[in-house]
KOLTORLUM-126553 format. One record per residue (C-alpha): x negated, y, z. Coordinates in pm, whole numbers, padded with zeros to 5 digits, always signed. Layout:
XYZ...
***
This chain:
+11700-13797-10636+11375-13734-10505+11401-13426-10208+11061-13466-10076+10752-13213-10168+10404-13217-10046+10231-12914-10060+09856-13013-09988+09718-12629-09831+09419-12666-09643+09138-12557-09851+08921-12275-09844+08933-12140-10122+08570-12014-10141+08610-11885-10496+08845-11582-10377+08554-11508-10118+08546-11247-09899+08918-11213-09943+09002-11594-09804+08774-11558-09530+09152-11373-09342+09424-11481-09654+09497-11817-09749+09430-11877-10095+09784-11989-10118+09930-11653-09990+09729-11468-10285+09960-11212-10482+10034-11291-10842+10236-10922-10809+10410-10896-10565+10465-11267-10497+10212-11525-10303+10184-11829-10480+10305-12094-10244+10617-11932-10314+10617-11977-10657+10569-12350-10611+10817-12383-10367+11078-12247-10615+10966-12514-10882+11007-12760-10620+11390-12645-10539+11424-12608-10884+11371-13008-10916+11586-13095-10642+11319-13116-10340+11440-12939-10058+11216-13071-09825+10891-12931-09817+10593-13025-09644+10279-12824-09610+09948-12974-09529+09706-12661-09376+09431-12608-09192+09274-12367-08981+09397-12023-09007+09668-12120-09219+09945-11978-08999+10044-11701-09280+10188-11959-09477+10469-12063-09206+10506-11710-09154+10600-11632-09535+10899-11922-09489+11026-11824-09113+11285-11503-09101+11124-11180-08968+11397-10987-08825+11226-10650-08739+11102-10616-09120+11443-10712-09232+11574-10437-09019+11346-10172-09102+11412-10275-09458+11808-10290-09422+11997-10032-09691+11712-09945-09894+11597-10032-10192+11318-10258-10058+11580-10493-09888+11605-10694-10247+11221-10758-10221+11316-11062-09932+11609-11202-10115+11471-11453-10312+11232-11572-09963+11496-11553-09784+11728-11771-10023+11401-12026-09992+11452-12026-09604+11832-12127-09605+11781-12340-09861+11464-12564-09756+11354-12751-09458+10988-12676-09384+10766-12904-09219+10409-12838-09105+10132-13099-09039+09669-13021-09045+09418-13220-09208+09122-13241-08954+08877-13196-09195+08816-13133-09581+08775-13488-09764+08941-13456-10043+09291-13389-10204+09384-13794-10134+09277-13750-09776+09512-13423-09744+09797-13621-09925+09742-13908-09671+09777-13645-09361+10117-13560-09538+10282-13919-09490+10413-13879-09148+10616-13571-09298+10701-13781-09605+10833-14123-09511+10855-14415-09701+11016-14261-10035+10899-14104-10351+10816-13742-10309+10660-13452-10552+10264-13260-10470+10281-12952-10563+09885-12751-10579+10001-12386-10556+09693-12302-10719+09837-12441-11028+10112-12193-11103+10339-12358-11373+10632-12238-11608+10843-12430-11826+10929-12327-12151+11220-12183-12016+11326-12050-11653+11541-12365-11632+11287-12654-11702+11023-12633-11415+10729-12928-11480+10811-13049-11131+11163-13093-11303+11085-13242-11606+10881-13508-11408+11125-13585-11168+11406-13676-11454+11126-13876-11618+11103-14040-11287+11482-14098-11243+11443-14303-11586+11116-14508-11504+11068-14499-11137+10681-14499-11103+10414-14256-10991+10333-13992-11266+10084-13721-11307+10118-13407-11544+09852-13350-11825+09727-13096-12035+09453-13121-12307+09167-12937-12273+08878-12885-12484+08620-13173-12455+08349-12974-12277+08607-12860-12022+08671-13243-11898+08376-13240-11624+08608-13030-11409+08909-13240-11374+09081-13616-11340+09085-13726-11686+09323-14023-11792+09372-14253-12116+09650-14482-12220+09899-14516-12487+10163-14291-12595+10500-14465-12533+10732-14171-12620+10636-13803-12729+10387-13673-12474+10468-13943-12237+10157-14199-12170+10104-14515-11947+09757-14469-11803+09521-14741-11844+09230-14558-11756+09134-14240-11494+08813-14079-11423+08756-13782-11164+08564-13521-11339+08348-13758-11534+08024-13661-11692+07966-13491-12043+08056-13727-12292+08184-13992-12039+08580-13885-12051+08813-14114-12216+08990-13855-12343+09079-13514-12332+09414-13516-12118+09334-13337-11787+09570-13434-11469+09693-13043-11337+09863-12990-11024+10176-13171-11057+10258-13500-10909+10560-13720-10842+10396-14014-10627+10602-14347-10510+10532-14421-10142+10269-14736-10193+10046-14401-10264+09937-14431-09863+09886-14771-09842+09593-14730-10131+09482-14428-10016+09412-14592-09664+09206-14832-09865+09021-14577-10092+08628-14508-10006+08503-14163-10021+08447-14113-10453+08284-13820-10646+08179-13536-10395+08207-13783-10085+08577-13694-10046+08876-13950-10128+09006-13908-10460+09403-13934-10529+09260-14017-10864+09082-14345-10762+09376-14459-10591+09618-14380-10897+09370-14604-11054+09403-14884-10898+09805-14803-10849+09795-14852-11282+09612-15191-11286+09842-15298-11028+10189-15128-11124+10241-14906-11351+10173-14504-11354+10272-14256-11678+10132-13926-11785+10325-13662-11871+10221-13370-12137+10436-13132-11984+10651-12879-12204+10517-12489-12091+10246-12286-11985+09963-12369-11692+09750-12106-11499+09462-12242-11335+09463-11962-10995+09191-12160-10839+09004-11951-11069+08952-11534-11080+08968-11569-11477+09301-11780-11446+09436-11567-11161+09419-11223-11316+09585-11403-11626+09855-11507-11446+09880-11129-11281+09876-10949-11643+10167-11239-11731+10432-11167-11464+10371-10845-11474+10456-10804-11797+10741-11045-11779+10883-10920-11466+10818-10518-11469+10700-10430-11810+11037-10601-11974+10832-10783-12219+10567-11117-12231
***
């Protein structure tokens, strides 16, 4: 079982400008929850109770969301606000939380190689809060799906979506063959390639369950597309070499990097959770 997440947090977010100049990105409301926390429950959901959370400056709200805060708790105590904590608090007992900062932005590979002294030498999930993910149901997380696919093939995988052709320029793109429904082995990745350049239209999202040789090539990956190190150029080379799959993931993606995708995501929860319908 794979009990190791990575949680790459250090960005700025300049999208959600002025409001991440003080907030992380990843503590950003969707309701009345931030989204870290959202990811962190997909991760438990899948069996990873050890999380590890990449940040950088002015980050410190994030260990403050998973760390008890007895005076609220207290002022809270026997009212009908105490409920709001439980399912934080249920996070804290049952997680480890591990902190570690990436010196400087270069890229989501560079902030997944500042993770490995938190992650070891054994196969562990990456999480992008700004992803948020549901399964088709409330029992069948992405993270989860990927990590049974991984108990059955053992190699790095990336979820996929397909997007419309013109959308390709803005993520990792990968081709291969289909070797079970929705399930590919990647012969081919590109990191936001050009207009017409994409081998396809299956667009790597913010799910990953990555086997440890991850570091090695990522120690050995130069600076790609924007002059920061791509975890897709090392997955690359990881397929020529080994093997990595592609998973089209069973549910329902909302891209929060984005203000379209993040009020989206607002109007869906809220609905679900306090309108009593989707």
């Amino acid at each position: 079982m794979i009990t190791k997440c990575l949680f790459p947090a250090a960005g700025y977010g300049t999208r959600f400008l002025p409001a991440t100049k003080s907030i992380p990105k990843e503590m950003l409301p969707i309701v009345n929850k931030p989204l870290i926390q959202y990811g962190v429950e997909e991760a438990l959901q899948a069996g990873m109770h050890d999380i590890a959370i990449v940040t950088g400056k002015g980050k410190h709200a994030i260990e403050d969301l998973f760390d008890r805060n007895p005076v609220l708790e207290a002022a809270v105590a026997g009212s009908d606000k105490e409920r709001l904590l439980e399912n934080t608090n249920r996070l804290i007992a049952s997680c480890t939380f591990s902190y570690t900062r990436q010196k400087q932005m270069r890229g989501l590979g560079d902030a997944i190689l500042t993770g490995e002294p938190l992650i070891g030498d054994q196969p562990f999930g990456v999480v992008l809060a700004d992803d948020l993910c549901i399964g088709e149901n409330d029992h069948d997380g992405v993270l989860g799906q990927m990590a049974a696919l991984y108990a059955e093939h053992g190699c790095s995988l990336v979820a996929v979506e397909e997007v419309a052709p013109e959308e390709t320029h803005k993520y990792g793109v990968v081709a291969g063959v289909e070797i079970a429904p929705g399930l590919y082995e990647v012969h081919e990745m590109m990191e936001k390639p050009a207009p017409g350049e994409a081998p396809s239209n299956l667009a790597i999202i913010g799910r990953y369950i990555l086997t440890p040789r991850v570091f090695e090539l990522l120690r050995h990956t130069p600076p790609g597309r924007g002059g920061e190190v791509q975890i897709t150029d090392a997955l690359r080379r990881q397929a020529r070499e080994e093997r990595v799959l592609a998973w089209r993931f069973r549910g329902r993606r909302f891209d929060c990097g984005s203000v379209h995708g993040f009020v989206e995501a607002t109007n869906h929860f809220y609905r679900k959770c306090f309108a009593g319908s989707d």
